[in-house]
N, C-alpha and C positions, 0 to 999 in steps of 0.2 A: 549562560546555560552550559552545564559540564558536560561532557561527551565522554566514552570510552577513551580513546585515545589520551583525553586528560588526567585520568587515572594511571597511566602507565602502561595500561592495555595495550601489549605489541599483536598488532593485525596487518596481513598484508596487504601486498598491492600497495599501486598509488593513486592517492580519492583524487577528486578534481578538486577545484577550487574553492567551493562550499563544502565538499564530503556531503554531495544531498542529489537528490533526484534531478532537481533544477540546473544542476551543469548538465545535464545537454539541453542543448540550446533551444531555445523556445518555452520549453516544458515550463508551467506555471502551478502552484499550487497553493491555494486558501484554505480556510477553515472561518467556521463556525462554533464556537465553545459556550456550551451552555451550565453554568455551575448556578444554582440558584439554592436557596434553603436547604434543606436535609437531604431532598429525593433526590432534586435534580445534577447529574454527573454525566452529560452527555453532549453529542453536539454533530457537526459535518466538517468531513474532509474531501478539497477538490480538487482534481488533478486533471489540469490541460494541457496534452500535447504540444500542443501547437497557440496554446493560448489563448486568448477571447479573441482574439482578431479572425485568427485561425482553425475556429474551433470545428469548421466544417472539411475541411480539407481532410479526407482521411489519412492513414496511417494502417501499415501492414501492422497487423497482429494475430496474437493466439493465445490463448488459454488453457489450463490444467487445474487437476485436481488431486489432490493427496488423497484427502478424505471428503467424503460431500456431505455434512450435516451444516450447510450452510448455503447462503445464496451470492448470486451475481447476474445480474439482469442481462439480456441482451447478448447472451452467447450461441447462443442456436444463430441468430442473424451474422454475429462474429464470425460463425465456424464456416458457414456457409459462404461471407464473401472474402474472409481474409482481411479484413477493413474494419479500422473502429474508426469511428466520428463523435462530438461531441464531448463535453467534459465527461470525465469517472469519477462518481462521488462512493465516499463509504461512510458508513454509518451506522446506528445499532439498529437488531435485527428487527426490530416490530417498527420501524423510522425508514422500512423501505420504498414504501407504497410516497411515503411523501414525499421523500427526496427524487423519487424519478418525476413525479408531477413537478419538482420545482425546476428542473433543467426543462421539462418542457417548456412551463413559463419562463424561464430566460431566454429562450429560443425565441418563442412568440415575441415577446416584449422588446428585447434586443437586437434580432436577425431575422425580423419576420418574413425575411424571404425564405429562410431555412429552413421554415417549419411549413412550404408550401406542400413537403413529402410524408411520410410517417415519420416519426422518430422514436428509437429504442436504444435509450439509455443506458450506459451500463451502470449498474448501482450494487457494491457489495455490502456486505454486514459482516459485526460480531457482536457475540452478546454481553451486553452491559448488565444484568439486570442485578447484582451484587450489590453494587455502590448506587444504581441508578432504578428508578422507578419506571421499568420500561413499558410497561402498559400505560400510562399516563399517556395523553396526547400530546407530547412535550416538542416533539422537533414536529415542525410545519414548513410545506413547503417554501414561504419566505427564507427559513432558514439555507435550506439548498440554495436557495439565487442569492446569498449574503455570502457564501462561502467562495460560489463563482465570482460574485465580483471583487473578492478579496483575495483573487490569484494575484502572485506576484512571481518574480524569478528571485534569483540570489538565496540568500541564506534561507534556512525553512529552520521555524522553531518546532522541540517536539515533546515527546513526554504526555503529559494531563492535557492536547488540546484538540480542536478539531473529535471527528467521530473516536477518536483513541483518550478522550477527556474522562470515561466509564472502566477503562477495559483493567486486566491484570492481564501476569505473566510470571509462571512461574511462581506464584504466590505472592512474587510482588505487584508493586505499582507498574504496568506498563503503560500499553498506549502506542502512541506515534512515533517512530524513526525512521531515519533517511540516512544512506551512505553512498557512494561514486568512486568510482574506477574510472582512469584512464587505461584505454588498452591499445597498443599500437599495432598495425598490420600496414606492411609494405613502408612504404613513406608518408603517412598517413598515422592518426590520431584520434579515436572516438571513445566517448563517454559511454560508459554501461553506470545506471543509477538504479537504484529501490527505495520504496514507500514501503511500510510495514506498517499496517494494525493490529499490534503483536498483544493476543489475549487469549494464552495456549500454554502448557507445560505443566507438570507436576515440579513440586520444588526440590525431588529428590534427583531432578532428571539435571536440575540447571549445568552447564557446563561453560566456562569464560576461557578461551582462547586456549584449548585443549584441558584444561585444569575444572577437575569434578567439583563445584562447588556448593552443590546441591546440602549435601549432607554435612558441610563445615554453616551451611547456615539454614536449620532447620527448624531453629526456634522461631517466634513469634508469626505461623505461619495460621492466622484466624479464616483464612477464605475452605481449605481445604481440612479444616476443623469443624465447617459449616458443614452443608449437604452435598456439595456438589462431587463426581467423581475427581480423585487425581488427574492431572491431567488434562482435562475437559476443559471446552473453550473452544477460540476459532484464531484464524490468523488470514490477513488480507493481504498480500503482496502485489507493489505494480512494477513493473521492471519497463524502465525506459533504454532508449540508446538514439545514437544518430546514425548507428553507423547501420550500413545499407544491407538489409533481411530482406528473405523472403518471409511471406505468413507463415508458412512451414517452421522455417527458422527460426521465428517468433516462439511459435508453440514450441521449440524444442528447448528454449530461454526457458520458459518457463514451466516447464517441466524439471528444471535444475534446482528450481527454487527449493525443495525438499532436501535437497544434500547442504545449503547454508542454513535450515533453522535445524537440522541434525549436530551441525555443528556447536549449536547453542543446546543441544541436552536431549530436543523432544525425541522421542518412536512415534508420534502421531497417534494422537487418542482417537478412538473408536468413536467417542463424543464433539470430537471437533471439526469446524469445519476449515478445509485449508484449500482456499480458493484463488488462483494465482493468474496475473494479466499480464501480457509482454509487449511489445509496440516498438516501431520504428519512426523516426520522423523524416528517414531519409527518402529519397524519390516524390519528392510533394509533386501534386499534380497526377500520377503516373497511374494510381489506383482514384481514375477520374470520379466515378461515380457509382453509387448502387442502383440509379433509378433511372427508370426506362428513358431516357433521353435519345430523342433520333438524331440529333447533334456528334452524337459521339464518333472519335476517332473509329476505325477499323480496325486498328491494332494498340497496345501498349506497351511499352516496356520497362524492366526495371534493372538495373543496377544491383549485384547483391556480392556478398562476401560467398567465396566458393563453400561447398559443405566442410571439405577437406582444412579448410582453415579456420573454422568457428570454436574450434574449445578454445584458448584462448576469452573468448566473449562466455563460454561456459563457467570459465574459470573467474568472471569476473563475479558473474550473478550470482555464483556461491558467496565469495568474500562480501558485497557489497547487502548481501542478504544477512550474511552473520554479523557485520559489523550494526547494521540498522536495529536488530531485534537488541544487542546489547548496547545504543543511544538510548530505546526506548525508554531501558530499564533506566540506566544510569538518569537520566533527565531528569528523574522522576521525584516529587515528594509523595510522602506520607498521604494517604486522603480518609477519611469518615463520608457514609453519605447515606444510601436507604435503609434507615429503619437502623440506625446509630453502626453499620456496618463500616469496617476499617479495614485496609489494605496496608501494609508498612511499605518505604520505600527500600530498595537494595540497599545496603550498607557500604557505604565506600569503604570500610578499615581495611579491610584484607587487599586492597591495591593502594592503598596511602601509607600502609605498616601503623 
């Protein structure tokens, strides 16, 4: 699989050890890729914190939005306690209602003690309908609980798989990317990582590592010759870390996410929706529970990085955000799919000479 950086793409910062979401530690992430005959170009992608083992134990987080012409389940309860639980699946837009039904069913089936509470899943989208026949009944919740149980850690493949097996970007072939920063504070050492379901941009906007490329590659661009606005489309971001936030500080991650896919060309289309998740895996234990338990501690505490010292970690979610939207692209082949429709992939020339 080629990556940016294989091309000669100088980016900064230093990735972890995959350059994927999966260096900080625990985080897990599967898929689901559904490629069948003509129509079919779609599929799920899973992201667990803490992993299957772990997948009830919360995690501080928070959420933002650039633009909201698009969904994500489960953030009003989010905003509300600060805590996310359970895996985060993404997938195309009309494929929401089933992938939250299949994490319930992995719940029930798997950990049916977990599911003795409510459960509210978070589940985002983008839309495939281009390459993909998205009204079809195509992804079923099976496929949600194929994806969870096909989380792993270590390397993450990306491009055409999982929920980003449909999408473009920029007029090409996008999809799925992941990139990782190491950032040090104190004596100390944490991961900041990103998922991107990157399927967003006009192709005049592209931009690679400060350098306009939009307009050096503007031929063979068939999607925004179709109907669709310039521009138009959605983009999913998960931003992980280990190192110790508050929910606060979460949502302030993720709020940054807009300054790294800037870097890569967009202004944010009016038609897009740009939905963004942030999470910590550090203090397990500490954010015990959301449900009325008379068990519970009196008090909690948490462990967190001062405010005064968090850009740093801002600065990470930018790089790690730019670097992942230009994996997507680069992974990527060529694809045909609904209704003889075609996507070209980016062109390596102009970074190979």
């Amino acid at each position: 699989m080629t990556r940016a950086r294989d091309l000669g793409i100088t980016l900064p910062g230093r990735p972890g050890t995959h350059n994927a979401l999966t260096d900080v530690p625990g985080v897990e992430v599967g898929y689901t890729t559904l490629v069948e005959g003509d129509s079919v170009r779609t599929g799920v992608t899973a992201v667990l914190p803490r992993g299957r083992d772990g997948f009830a134990v919360p995690c501080a987080a928070g959420t933002s939005s650039l633009n909201g012409n698009g969904e994500m389940t489960g953030t009003a309860w989010l905003a509300e306690t600060g805590s996310l639980t359970l895996p985060v699946l993404i997938t195309n837009t009309h494929a929401v209602g089933a992938c939250h039904r299949g994490v319930i069913d992995w719940v029930v089936r798997e950990h049916p003690d977990g599911a003795a509470e409510w459960l509210l899943p978070v589940v985002a989208e983008t839309w495939d309908g281009y390459l993909n026949d998205i009204n079809a009944p195509t992804v079923h919740s099976g496929h949600a609980v194929a994806a969870i149980n096909a989380a792993r850690p270590g390397a993450v493949e990306e491009g055409s798989v999982g929920g980003g097996t449909g999408m473009t970007c920029y007029g090409f072939k996008g999809g799925t990317g992941t990139a990782s920063r190491i950032v040090a504070h104190g004596a100390d050492e944490y991961t900041v990582g990103a998922l991107v379901q990157a399927n967003f941009g006009s192709r005049r906007e592209l931009t690679v590592a400060g350098a306009a490329m939009g307009t050096r590659l503007s031929a063979d661009n068939p999607m925004e010759e179709w109907a669709a606005p310039a521009g138009a489309g959605s983009v999913i971001v998960v931003v992980g870390t280990d190192a110790p936030l508050l929910p606060g500080q979460c949502t302030a991650l993720a709020r940054r996410v807009p300054l790294g896919l800037a870097r890569t060309g967009t202004t944010g289309s009016h038609f897009s929706g740009d939905l963004f998740l942030a999470f910590s895996t550090a203090n397990p234990g500490a954010l015990t529970s959301t449900f009325p338990r008379t068990a519970e501690a009196e008090y909690e505490s948490l462990r967190f990085v001062p405010w005064g010292r968090i850009d740093p970690f801002f600065e990470a979610v930018v790089q790690v955000v730019e670097e992942a939207v230009l994996n997507a692209l680069v992974a990527n082949r060529e694809m045909t799919g609904h209704r003889g429709r075609r996507v070209p992939a980016l062109p390596t020339a102009p970074w190979l000479g």
